[in-house]
C-alpha positions, 0 to 999 in steps of 0.5 A: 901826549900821555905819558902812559900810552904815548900820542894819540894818533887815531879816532875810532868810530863806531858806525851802525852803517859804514857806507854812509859814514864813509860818504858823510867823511868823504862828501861833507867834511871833505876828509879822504881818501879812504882805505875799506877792507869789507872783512878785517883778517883779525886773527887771535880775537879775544873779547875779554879773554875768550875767543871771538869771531868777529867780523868788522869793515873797517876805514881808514884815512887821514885828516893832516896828521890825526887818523880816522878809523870808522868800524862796522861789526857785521854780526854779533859776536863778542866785542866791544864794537857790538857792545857800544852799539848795543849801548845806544852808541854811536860814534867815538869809540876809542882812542889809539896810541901806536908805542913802538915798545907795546909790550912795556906799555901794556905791562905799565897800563896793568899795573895802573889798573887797566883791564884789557877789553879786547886784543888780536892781530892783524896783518900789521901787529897786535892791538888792544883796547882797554875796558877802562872807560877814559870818559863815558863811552870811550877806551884806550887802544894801544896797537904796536907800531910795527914797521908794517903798521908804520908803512901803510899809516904813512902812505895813508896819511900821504894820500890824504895830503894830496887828495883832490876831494873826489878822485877815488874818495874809497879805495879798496887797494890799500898801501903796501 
């Protein structure tokens, strides 16, 4: 538990090839179902404060309570996504705490020197990520746990508990 950020509740890993990400989650490690959306509606992108039209797929499921979120950027616009991968990254990219009071932790992150890399909406609220690097390769995210973001991230996690290990190992209907 952070006492700035709250509880880490997801991994986010960056991925050159979504697809096979997904197979190696779902086949060899056995983790599943997943959630895909082919193109995430971001909407007020911004990429160290200037506009960006950045196209991610992006996967969501669960093992037990911890949530893994695979990222595929799919053009070249500014974001971190594209920078990590530039990097000769793979894998790990972020950690992301879900604080109901998102406001107050932003404010309490800049004041302790975090800078924000990347910020945006989506159907489920906002979220950023901070520049601040917690060890070589891996930033802080922070999303907003909206009652939406609270819905779908339970019904995800649920799923997961119940999952017979092939039954639709990809889903593109996500909870409502």
């Amino acid at each position: 538990m952070s006492l700035l950020f709250g509880e880490v509740r997801q991994l986010g890993y960056v991925v050159r090839d979504i697809e096979k990400a997904l197979r190696h989650w779902t086949e060899v490690l056995q983790i599943g179902p997943f959630y895909y959306v082919e193109r995430l509606p971001v909407t007020n992108f911004l990429y160290k404060g200037r506009p960006s039209d950045v196209h991610a797929s992006i996967a969501i499921g669960n093992s037990g309570s911890a949530q893994i979120e695979l990222i595929q950027q799919r053009n070249d616009a500014p974001s971190m996504y594209r920078d990590f991968i530039a990097a000769g990254r793979e894998g790990l990219q972020h950690v992301s705490s879900w604080p109901e009071n998102y406001e107050e932790v932003l404010a309490n992150a800049a004041r302790a020197g975090f800078r924000i890399g990347q910020s945006g909406e989506t159907n489920r609220g906002p979220f950023a990520y901070f520049e601040t690097e917690a060890h070589p390769g891996t930033v802080m995210e922070v999303a907003a746990y909206t009652a939406t973001r609270r819905r779908q991230f339970e019904a995800i996690e649920a799923a997961g508990r119940v999952w017979d290990g092939r039954t639709d190992p990809v889903r593109t209907v996500w909870p409502t």
